[in-house]
Chimera marker file (.cmm) of the C-alpha trace (Angstrom):
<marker_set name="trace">
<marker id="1" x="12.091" y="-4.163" z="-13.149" r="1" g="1" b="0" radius="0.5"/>
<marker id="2" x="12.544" y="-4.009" z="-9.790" r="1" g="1" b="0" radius="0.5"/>
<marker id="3" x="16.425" y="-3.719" z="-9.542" r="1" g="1" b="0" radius="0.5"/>
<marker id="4" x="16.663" y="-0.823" z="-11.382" r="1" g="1" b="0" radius="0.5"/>
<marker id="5" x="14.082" y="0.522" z="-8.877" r="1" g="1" b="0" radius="0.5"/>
<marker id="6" x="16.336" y="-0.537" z="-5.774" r="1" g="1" b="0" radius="0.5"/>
<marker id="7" x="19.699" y="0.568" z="-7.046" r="1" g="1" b="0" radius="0.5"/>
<marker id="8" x="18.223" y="4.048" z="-7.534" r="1" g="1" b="0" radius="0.5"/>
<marker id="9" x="17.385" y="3.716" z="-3.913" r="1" g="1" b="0" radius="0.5"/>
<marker id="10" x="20.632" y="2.285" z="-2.811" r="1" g="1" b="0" radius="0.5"/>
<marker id="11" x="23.186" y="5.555" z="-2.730" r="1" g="1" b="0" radius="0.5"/>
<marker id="12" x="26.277" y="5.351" z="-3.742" r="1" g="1" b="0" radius="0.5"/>
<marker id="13" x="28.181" y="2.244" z="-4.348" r="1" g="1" b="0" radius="0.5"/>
<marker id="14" x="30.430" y="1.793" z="-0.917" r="1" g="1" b="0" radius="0.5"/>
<marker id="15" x="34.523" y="2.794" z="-1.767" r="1" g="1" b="0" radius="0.5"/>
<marker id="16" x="36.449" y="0.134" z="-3.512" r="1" g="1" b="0" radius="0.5"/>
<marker id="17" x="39.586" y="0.696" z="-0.984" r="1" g="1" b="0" radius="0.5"/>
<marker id="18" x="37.451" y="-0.880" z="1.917" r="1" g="1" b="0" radius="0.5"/>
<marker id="19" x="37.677" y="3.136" z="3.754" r="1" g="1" b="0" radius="0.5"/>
<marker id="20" x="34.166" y="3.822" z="5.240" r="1" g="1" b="0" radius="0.5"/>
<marker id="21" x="32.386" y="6.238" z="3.477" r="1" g="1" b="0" radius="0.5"/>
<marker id="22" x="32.636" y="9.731" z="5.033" r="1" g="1" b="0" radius="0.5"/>
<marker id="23" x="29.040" y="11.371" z="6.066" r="1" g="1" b="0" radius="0.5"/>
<marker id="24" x="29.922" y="14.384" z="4.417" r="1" g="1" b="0" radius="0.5"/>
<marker id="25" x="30.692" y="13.129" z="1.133" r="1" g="1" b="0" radius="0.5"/>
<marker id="26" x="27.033" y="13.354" z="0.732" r="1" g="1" b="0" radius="0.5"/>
<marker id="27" x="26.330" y="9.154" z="1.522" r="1" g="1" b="0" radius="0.5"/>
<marker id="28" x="23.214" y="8.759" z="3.857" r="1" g="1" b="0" radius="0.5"/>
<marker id="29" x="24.603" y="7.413" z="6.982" r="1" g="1" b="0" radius="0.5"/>
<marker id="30" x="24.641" y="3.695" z="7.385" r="1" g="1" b="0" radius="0.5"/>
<marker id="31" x="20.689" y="2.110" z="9.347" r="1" g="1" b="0" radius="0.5"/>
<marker id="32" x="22.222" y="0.076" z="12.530" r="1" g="1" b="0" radius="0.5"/>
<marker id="33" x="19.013" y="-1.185" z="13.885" r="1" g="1" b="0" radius="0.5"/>
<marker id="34" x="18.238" y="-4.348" z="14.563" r="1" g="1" b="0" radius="0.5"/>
<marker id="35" x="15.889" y="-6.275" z="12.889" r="1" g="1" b="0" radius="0.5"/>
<marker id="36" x="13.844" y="-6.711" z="16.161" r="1" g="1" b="0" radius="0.5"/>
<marker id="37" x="13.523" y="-2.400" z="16.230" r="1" g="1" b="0" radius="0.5"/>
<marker id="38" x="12.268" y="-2.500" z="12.895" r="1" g="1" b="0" radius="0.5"/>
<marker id="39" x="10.136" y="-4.390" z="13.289" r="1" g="1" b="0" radius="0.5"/>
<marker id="40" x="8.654" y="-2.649" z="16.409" r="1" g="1" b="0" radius="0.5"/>
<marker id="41" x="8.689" y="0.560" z="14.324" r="1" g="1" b="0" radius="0.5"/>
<marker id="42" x="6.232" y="-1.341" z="11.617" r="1" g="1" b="0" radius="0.5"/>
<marker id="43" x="4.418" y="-3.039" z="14.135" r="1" g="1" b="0" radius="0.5"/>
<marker id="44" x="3.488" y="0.562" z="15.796" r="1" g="1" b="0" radius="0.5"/>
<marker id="45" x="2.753" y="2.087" z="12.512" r="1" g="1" b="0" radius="0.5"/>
<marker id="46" x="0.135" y="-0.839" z="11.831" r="1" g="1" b="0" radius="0.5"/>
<marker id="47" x="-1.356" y="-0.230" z="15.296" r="1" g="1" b="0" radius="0.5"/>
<marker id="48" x="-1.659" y="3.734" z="14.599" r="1" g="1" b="0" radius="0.5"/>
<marker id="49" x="-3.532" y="2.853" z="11.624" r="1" g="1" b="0" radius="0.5"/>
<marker id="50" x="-5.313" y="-0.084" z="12.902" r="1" g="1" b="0" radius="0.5"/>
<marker id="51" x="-6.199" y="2.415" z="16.163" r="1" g="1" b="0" radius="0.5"/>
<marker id="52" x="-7.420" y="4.925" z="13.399" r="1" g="1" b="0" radius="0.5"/>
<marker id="53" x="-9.492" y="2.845" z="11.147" r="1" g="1" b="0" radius="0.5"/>
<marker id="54" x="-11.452" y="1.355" z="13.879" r="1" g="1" b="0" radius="0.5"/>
<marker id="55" x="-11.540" y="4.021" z="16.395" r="1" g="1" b="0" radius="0.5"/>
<marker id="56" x="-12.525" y="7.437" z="14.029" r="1" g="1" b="0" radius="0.5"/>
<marker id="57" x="-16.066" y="5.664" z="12.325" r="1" g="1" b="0" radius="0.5"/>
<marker id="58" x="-16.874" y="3.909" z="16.089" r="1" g="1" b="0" radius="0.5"/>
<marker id="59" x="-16.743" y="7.845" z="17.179" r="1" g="1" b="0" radius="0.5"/>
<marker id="60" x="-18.357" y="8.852" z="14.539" r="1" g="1" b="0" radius="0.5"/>
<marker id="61" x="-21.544" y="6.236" z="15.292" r="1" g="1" b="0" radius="0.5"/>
<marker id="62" x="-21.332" y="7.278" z="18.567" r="1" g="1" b="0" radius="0.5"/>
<marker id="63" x="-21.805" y="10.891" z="18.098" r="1" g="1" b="0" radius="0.5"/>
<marker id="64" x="-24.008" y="9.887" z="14.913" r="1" g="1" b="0" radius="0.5"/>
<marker id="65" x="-26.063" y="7.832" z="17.562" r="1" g="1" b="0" radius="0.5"/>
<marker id="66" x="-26.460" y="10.094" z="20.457" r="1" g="1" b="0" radius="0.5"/>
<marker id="67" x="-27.473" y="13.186" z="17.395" r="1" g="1" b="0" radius="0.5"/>
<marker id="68" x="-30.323" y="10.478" z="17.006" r="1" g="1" b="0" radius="0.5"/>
<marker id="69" x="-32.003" y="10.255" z="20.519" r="1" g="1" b="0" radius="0.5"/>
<marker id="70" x="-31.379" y="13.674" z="21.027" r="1" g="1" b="0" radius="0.5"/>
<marker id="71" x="-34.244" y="14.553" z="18.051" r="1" g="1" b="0" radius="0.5"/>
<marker id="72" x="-36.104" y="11.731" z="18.995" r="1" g="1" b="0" radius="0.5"/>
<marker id="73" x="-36.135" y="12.858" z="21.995" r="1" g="1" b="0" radius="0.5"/>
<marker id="74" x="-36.510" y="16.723" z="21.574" r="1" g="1" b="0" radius="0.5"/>
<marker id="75" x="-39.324" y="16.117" z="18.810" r="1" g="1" b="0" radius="0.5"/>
<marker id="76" x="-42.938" y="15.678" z="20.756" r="1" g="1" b="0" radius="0.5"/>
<marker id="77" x="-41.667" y="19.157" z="22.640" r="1" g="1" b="0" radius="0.5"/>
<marker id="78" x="-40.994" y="20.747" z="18.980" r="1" g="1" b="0" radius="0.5"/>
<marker id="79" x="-43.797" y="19.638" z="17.374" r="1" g="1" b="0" radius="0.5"/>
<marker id="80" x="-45.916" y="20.508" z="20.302" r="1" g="1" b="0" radius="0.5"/>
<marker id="81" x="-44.765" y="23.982" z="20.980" r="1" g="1" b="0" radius="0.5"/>
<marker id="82" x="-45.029" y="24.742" z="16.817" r="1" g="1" b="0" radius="0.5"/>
<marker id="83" x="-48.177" y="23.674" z="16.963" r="1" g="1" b="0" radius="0.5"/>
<marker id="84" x="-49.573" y="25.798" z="20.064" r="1" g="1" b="0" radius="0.5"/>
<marker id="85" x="-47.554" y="28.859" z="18.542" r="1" g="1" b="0" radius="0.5"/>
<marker id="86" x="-46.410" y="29.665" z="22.273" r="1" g="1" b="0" radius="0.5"/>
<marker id="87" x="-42.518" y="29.568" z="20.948" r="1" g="1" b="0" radius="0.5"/>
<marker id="88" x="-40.736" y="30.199" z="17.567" r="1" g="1" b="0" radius="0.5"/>
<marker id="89" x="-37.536" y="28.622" z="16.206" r="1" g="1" b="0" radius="0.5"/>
<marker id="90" x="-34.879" y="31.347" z="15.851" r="1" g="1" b="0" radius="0.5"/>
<marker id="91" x="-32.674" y="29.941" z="12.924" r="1" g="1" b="0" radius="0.5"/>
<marker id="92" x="-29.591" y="32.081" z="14.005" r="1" g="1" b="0" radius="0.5"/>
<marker id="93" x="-29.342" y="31.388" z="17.791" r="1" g="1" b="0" radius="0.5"/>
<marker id="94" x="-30.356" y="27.409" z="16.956" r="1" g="1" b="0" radius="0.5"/>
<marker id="95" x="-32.635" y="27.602" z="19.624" r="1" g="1" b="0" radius="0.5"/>
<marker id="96" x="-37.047" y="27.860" z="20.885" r="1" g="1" b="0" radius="0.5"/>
<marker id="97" x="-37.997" y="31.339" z="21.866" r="1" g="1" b="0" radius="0.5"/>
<marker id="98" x="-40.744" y="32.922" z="23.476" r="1" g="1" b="0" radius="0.5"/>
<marker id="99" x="-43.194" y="34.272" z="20.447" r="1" g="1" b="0" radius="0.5"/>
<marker id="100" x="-43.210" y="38.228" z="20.983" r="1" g="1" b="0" radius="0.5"/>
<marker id="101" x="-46.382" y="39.311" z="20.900" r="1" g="1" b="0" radius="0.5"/>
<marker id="102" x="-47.457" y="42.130" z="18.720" r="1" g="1" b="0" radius="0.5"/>
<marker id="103" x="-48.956" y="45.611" z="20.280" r="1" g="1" b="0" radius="0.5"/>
<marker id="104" x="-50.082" y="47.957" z="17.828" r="1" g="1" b="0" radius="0.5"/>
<marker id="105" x="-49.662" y="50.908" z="20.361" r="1" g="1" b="0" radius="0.5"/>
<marker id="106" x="-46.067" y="50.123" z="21.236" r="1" g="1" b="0" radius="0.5"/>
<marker id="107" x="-45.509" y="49.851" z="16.991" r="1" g="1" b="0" radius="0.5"/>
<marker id="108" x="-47.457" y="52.863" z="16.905" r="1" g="1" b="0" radius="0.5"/>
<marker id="109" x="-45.419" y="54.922" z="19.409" r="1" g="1" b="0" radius="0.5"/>
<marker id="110" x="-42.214" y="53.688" z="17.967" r="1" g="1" b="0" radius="0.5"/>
<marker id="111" x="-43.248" y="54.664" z="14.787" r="1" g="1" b="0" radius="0.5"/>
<marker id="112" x="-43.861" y="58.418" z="15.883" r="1" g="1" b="0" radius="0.5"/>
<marker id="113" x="-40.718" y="58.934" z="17.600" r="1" g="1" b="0" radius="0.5"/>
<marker id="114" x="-38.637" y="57.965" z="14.469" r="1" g="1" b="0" radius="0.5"/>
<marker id="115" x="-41.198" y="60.528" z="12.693" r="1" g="1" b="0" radius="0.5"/>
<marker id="116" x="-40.254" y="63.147" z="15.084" r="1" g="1" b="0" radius="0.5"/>
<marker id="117" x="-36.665" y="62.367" z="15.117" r="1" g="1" b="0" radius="0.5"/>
<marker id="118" x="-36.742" y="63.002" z="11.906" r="1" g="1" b="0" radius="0.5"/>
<marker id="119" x="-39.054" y="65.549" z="11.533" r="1" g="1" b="0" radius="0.5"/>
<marker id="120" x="-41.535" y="64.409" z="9.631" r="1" g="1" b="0" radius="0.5"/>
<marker id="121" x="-45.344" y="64.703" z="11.021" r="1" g="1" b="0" radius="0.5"/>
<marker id="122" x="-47.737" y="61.614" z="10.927" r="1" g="1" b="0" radius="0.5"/>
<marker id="123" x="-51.002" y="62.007" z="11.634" r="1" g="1" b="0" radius="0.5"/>
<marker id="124" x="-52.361" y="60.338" z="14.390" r="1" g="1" b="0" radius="0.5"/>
<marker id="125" x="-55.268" y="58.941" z="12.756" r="1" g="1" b="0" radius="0.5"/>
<marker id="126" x="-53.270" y="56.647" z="10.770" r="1" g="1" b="0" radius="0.5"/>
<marker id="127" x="-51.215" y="55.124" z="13.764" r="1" g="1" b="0" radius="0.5"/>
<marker id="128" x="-54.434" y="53.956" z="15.873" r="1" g="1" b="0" radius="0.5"/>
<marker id="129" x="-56.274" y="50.277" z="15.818" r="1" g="1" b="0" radius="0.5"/>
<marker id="130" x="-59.526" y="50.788" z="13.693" r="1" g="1" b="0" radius="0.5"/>
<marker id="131" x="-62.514" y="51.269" z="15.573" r="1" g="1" b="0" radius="0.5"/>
<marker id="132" x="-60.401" y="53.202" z="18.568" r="1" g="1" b="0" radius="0.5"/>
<marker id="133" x="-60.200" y="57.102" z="18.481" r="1" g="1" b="0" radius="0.5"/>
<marker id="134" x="-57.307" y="59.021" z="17.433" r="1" g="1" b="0" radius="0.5"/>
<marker id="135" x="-55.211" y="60.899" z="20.473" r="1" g="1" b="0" radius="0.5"/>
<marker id="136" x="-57.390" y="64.179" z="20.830" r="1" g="1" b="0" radius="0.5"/>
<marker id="137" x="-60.554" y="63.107" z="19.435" r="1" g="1" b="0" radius="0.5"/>
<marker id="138" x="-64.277" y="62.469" z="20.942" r="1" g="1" b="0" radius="0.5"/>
<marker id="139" x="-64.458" y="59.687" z="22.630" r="1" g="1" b="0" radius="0.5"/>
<marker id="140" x="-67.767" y="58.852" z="21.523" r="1" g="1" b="0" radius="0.5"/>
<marker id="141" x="-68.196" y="57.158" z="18.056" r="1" g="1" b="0" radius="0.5"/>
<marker id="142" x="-71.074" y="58.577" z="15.801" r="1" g="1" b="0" radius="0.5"/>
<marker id="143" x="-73.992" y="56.414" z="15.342" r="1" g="1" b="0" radius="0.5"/>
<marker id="144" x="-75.832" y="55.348" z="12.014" r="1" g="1" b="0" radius="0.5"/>
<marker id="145" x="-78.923" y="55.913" z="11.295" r="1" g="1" b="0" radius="0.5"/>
<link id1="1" id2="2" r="1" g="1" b="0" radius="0.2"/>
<link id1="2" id2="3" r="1" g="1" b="0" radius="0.2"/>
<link id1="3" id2="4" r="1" g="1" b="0" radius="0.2"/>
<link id1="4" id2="5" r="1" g="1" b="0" radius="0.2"/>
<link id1="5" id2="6" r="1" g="1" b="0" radius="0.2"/>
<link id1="6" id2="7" r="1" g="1" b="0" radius="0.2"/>
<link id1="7" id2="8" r="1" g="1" b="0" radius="0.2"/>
<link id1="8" id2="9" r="1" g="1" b="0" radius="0.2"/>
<link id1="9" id2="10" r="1" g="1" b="0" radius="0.2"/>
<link id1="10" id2="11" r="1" g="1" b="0" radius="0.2"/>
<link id1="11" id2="12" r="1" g="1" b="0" radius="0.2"/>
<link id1="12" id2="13" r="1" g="1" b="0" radius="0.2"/>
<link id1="13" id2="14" r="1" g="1" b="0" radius="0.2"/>
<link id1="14" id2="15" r="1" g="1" b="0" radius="0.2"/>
<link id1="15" id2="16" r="1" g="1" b="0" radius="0.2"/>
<link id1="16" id2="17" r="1" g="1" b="0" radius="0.2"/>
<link id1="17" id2="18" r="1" g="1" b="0" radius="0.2"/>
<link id1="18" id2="19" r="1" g="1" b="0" radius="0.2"/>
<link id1="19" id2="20" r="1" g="1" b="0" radius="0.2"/>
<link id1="20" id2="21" r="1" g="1" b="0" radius="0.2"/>
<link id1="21" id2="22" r="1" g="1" b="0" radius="0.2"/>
<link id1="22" id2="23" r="1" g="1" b="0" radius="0.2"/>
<link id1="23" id2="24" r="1" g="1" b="0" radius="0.2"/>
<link id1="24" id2="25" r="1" g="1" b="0" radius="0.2"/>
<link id1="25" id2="26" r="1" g="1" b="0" radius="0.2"/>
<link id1="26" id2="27" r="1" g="1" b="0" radius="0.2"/>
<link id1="27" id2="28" r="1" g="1" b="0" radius="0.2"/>
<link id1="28" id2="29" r="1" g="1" b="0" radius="0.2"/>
<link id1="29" id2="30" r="1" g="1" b="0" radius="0.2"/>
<link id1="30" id2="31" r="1" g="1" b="0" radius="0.2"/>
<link id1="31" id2="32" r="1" g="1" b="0" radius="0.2"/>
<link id1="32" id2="33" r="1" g="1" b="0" radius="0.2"/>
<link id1="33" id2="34" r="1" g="1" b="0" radius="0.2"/>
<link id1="34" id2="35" r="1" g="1" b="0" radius="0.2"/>
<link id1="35" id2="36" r="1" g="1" b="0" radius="0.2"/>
<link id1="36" id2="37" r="1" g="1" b="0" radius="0.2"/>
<link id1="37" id2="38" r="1" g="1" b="0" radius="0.2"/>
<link id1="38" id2="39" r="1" g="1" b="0" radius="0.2"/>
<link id1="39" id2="40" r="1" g="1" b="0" radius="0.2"/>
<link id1="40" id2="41" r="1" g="1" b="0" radius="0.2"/>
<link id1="41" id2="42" r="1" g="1" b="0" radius="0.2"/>
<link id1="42" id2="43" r="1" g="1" b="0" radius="0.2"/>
<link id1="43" id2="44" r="1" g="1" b="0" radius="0.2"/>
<link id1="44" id2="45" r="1" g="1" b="0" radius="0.2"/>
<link id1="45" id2="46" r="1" g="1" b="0" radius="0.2"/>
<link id1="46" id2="47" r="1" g="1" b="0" radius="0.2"/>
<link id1="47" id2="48" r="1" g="1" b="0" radius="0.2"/>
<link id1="48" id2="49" r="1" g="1" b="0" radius="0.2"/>
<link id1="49" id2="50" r="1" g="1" b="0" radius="0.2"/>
<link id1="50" id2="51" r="1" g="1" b="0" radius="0.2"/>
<link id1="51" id2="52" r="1" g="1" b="0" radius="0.2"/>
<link id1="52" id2="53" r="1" g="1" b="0" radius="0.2"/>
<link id1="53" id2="54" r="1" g="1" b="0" radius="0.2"/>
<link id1="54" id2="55" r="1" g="1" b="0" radius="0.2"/>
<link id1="55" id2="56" r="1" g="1" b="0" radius="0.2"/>
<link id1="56" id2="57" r="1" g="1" b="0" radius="0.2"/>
<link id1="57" id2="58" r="1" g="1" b="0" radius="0.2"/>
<link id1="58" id2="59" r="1" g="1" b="0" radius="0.2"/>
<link id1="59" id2="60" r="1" g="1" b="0" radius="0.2"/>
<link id1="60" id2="61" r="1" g="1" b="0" radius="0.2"/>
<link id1="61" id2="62" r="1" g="1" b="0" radius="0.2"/>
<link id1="62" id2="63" r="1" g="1" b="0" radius="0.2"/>
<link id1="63" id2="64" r="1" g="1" b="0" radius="0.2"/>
<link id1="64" id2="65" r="1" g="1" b="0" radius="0.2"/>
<link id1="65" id2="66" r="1" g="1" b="0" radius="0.2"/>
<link id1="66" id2="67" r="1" g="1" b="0" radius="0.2"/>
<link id1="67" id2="68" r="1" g="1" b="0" radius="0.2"/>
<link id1="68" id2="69" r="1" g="1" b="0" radius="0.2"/>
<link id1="69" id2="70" r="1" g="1" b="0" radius="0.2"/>
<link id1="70" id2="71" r="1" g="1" b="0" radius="0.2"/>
<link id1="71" id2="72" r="1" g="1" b="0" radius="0.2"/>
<link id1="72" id2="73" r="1" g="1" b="0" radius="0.2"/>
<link id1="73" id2="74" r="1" g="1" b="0" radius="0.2"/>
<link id1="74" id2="75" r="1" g="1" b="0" radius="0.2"/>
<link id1="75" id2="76" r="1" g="1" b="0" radius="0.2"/>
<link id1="76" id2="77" r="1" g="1" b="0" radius="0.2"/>
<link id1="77" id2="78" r="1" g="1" b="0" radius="0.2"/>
<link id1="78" id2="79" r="1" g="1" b="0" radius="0.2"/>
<link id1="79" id2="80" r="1" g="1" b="0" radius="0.2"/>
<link id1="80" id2="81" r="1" g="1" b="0" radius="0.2"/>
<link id1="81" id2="82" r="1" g="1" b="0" radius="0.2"/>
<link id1="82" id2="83" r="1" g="1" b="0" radius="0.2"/>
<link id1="83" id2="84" r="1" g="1" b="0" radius="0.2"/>
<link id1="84" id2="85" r="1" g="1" b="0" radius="0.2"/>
<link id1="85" id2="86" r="1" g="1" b="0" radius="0.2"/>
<link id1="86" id2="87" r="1" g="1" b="0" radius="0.2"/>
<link id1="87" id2="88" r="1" g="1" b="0" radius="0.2"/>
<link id1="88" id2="89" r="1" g="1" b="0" radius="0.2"/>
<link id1="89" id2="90" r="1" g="1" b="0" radius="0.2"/>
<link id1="90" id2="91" r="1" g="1" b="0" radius="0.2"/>
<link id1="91" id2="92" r="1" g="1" b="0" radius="0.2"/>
<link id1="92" id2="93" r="1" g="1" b="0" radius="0.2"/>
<link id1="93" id2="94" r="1" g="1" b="0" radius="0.2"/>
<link id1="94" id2="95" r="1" g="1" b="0" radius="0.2"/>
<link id1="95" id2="96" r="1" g="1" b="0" radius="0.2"/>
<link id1="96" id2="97" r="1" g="1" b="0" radius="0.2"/>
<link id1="97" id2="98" r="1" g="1" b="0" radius="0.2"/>
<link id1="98" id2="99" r="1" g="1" b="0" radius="0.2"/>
<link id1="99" id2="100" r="1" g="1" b="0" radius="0.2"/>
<link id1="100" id2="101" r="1" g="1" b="0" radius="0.2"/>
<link id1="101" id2="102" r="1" g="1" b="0" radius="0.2"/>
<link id1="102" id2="103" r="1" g="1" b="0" radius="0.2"/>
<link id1="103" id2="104" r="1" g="1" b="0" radius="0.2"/>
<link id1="104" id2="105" r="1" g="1" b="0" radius="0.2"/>
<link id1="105" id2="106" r="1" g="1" b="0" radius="0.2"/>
<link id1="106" id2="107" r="1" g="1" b="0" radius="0.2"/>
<link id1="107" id2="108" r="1" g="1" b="0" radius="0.2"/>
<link id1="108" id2="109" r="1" g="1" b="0" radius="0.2"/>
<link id1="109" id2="110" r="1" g="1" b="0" radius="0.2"/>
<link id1="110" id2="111" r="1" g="1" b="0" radius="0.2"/>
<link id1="111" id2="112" r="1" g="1" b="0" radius="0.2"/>
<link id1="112" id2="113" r="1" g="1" b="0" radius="0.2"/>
<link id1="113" id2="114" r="1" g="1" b="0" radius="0.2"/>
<link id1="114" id2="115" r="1" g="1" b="0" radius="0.2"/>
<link id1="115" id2="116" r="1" g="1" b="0" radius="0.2"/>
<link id1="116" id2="117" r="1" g="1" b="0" radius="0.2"/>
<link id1="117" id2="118" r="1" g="1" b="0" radius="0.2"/>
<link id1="118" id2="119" r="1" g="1" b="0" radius="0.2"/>
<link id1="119" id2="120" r="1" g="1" b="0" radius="0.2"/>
<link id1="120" id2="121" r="1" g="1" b="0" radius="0.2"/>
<link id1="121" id2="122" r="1" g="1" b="0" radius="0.2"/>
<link id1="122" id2="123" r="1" g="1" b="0" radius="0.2"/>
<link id1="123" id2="124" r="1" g="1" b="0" radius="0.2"/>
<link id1="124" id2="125" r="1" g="1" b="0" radius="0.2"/>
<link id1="125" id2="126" r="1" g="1" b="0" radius="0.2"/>
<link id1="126" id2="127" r="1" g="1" b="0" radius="0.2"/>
<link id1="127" id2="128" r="1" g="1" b="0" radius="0.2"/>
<link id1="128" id2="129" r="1" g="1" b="0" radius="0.2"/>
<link id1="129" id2="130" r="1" g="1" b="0" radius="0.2"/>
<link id1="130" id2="131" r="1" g="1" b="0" radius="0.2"/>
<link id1="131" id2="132" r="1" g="1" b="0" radius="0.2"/>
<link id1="132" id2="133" r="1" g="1" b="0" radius="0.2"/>
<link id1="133" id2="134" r="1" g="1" b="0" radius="0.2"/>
<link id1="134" id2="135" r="1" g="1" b="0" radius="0.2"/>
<link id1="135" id2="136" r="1" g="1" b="0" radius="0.2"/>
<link id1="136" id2="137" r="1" g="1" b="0" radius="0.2"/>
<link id1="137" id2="138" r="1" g="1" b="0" radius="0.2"/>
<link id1="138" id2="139" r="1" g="1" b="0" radius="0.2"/>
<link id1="139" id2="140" r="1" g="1" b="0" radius="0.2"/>
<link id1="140" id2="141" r="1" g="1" b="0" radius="0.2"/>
<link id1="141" id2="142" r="1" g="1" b="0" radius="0.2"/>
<link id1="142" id2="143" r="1" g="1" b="0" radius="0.2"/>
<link id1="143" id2="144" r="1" g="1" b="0" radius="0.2"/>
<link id1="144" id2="145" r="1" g="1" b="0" radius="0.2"/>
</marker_set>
């Protein structure tokens, strides 16, 4: 099975006359290494892939590894901070910030200068903190009997 195999392989059957076989005729041109360079070619090979197979996963447990004690280490401030609600994980940036505080009045200002921009009137009444008076209005609150 495995001469068939080889002769396929081989090339063309050297000339009968004893000529050498001309390069262009299409023959690949004759291997004239040494035994001792092939094997230096295999033996490098091996090592690549030796070099590979042991070196790539050892990175990979390194990094794997120091991925580890970073979270251990990071988690106590994580949980900690979540907890207290001083700071907020921001999924896009990958990273703690600073909780912004909400302030009706700055919402509330906002909110009337895209009104005016676009011409549309709000009433004040309904852009003030309940209990507080409207801009323009007593400042006293009526009393119940």
């Amino acid at each position: 099975i495995a001469a068939p195999a080889a002769a396929a392989y081989a090339g063309p059957p050297p000339p009968e006359d004893g000529a050498a076989a001309d390069p262009a005729d299409g023959a690949p041109p004759a291997d004239n290494r040494t035994a001792l360079s092939k094997f230096g070619s295999v033996a490098a090979g091996l090592g690549a892939g030796l070099a590979g197979a042991i070196l790539l996963p050892l990175a990979g447990m390194c990094v794997g590894f120091v991925q580890v004690v970073r979270g251990c280490w990071n988690t106590p401030s994580a949980v900690y901070h979540s907890c207290a609600g001083d700071l907020v994980w921001d999924a896009d940036a990958r990273e703690w910030k600073e909780k912004k505080a909400y302030v009706l009045a700055e919402e509330a200002a906002q909110v009337r200068a895209e009104a005016e921009a676009e011409g549309v009137e709000v009433p004040a009444a309904l852009l003030t903190a309940p209990g507080t008076p409207a801009p323009g209005a007593s400042a006293q609150t009526p009393r119940r009997p």
